[in-house]
N, C-alpha and C positions, 0 to 999 in steps of 0.2 A: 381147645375150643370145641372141637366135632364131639368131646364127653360132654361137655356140658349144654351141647345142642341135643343131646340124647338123653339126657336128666329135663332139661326146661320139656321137650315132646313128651317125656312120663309124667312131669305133674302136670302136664296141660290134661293130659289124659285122665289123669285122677283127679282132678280136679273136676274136669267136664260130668265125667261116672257120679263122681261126690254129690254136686251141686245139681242135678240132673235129679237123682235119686232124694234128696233132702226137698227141692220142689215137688214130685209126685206123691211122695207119700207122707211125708209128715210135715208140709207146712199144708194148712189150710181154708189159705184163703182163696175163694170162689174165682179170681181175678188172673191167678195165677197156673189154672186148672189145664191150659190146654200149653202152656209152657213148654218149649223144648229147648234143650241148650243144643247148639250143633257146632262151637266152635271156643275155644279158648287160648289166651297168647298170654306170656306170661313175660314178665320184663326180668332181663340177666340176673338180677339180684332177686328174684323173686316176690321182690316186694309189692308189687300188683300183680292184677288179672284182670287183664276186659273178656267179659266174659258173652258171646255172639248168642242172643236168643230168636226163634222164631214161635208164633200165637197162628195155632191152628185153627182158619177161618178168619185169617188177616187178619190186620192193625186198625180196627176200628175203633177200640180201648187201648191203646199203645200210652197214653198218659198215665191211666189207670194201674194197665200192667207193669210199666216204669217205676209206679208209685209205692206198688208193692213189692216189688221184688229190691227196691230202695229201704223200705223197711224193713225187710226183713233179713239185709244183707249182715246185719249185728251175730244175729242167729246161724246164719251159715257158715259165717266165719267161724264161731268157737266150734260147731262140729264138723265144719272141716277142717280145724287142727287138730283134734283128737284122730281125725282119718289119716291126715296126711304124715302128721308126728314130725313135722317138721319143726327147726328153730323161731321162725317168722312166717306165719300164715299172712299169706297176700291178700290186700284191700283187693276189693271187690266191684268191678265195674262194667254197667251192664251197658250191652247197646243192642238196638236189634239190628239183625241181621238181615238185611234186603234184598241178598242175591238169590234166596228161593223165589221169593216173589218177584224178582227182575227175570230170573229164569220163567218162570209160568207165565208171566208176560211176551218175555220171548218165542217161548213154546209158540203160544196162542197167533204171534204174528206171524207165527213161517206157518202152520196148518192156514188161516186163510190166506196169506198169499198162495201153497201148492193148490188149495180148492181155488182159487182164482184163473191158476194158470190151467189146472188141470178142467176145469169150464170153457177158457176159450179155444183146448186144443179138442172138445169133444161136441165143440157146436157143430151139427151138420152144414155143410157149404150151402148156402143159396146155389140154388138152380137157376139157368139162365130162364129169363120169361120166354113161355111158348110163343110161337111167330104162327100168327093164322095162314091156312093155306088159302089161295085166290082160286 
């Protein structure tokens, strides 16, 4: 089983390289342009791939880019069997991937909570009110 956890992590790998490299340079639709894959899982028998993408400059077209990389998953497939030269080149299924942008998110709420904290440790004390002399 630990070889064959070691073969599924190499075509995940090749797979990612493959499908990564066939988006940047030779598909060409405009939609597809800021595409990244950052993750791929592949099921025991190889026979699928969800393959994890993220759109640089968020998910604003997230339908759009769905829609593309939906048509064009035909295409990917036969040249990623000519790369992978495997028996059964695995369906193809995309989803994006949220944890960068749940990460940036997070980022963003611990920098103002320490500017928060670090505000109210650098407020000067109030001074007691001066007392007129008689």
């Amino acid at each position: 089983m630990a070889a064959n956890n070691g073969r599924a992590r190499k075509v995940s790998e090749q797979i990612k390289r493959g499908i990564g490299e066939l988006i940047q340079r030779e598909l060409r639709d405009p939609r597809l342009q800021w595409v990244t894959v950052t993750a791929v899982e592949v099921t025991p028998d190889f026979s699928h791939a969800t393959l994890y993408f993220t759109v640089l400059g968020g998910v604003k077209d997230l339908d759009q880019t769905m829609h593309a990389l939906g048509r064009s998953e035909g295409y990917m497939r036969t040249k990623l069997g000519k790369l992978l030269k495997m028996r059964i080149v695995p369906q193809l299924h995309f989803k994006y991937d949220e944890s960068v942008e749940r990460g940036s998110y997070m980022e963003t709420l611990i920098e103002d909570l320490v500017a928060e904290d670090e505000s109210k440790h650098t407020e000067p004390e109030a001074s007691p009110p001066l007392q007129e002399e008689e």
